[in-house]
C-alpha positions as CSV (number, residue, x, y, z in Angstrom):
1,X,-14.1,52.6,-117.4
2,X,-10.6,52.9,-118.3
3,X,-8.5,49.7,-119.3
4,X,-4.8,50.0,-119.2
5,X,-2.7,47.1,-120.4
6,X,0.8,46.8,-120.5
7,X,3.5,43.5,-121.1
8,X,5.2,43.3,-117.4
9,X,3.8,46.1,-116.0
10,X,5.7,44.6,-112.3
11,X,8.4,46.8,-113.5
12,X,6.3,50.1,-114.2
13,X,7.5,52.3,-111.5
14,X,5.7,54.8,-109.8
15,X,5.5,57.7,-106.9
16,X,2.7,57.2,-104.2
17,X,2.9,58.1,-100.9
18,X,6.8,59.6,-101.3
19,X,7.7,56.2,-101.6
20,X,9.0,54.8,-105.2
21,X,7.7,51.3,-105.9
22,X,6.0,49.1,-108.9
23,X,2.5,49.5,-109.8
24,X,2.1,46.2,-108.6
25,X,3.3,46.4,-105.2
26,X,1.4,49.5,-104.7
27,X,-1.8,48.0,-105.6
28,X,-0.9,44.8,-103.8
29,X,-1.5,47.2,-100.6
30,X,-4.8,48.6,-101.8
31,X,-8.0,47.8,-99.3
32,X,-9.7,44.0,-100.4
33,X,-6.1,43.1,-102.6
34,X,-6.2,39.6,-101.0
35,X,-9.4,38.6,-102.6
36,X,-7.9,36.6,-105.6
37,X,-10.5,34.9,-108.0
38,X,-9.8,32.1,-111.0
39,X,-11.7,32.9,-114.0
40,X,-11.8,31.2,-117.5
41,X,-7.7,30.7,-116.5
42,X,-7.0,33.6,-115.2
43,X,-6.3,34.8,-111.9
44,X,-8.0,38.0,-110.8
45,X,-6.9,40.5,-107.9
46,X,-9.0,42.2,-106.4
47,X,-8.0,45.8,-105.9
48,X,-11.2,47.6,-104.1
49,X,-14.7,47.4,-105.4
50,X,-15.1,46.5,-108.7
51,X,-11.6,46.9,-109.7
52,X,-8.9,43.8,-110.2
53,X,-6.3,43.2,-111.7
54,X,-6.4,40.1,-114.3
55,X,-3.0,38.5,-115.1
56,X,-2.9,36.1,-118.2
57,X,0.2,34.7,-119.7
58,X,1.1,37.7,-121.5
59,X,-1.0,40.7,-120.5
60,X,-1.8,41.9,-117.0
61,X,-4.7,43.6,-117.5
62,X,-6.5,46.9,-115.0
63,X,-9.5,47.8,-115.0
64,X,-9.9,50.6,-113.5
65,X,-13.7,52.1,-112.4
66,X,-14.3,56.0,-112.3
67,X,-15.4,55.9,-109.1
68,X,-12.1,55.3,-107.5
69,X,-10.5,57.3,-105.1
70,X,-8.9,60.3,-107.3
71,X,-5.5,59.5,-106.1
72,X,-5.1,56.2,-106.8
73,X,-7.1,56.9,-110.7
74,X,-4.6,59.6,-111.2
75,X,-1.3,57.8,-110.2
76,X,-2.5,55.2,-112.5
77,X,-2.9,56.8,-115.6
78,X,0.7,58.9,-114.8
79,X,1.7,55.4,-114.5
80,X,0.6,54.2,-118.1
81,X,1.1,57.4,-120.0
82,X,5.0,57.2,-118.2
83,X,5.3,53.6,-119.5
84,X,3.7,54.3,-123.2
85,X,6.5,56.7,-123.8
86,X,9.1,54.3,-122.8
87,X,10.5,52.0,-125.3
88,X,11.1,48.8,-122.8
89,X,6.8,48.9,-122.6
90,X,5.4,48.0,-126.1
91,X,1.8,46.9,-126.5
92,X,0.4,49.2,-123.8
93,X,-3.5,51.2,-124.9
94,X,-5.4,53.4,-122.9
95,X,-8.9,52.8,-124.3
């Protein structure tokens, strides 16, 4: 599973669908996103199966399973490697 973390990753911009919007809002849209869960403090989106999205007060953290639609994996990762090159996103790993 890959695990991409970045410091306000809201303002991570990406290209889905022809459409430019944030990572976030994107996401937001994803099949199950409503399910929202609190754990140990932190508030967990649900994305699709087995993936969420875990905000703290720093870090929003994605988890992101293999099985995932292609697409979606892909667009991610463009997303991260993007934002690790950029010097207003500090603190982001791909692991």
């Amino acid at each position: 599973m890959n695990i991409v973390q970045a410091i306000d990753i809201q303002k991570i911009e990406c290209e889905l669908s022809g459409a430019k919007t944030t990572l976030i809002e994107q996401l937001d849209k994803a099949e199950e996103s409503d399910r929202v869960l609190e754990v140990a403090g932190r508030r967990r989106t649900k994305i699709t199966r087995n993936t969420y999205i875990v905000e703290s007060t720093e870090v929003l953290q994605l988890q992101i399973p293999w099985e995932m639609e292609k697409r979606k994996r892909l667009a991610i990762e463009v997303v991260a490697k993007r934002a690790s090159s950029d010097n207003n996103y500090k603190n982001i790993e791909e692991i």
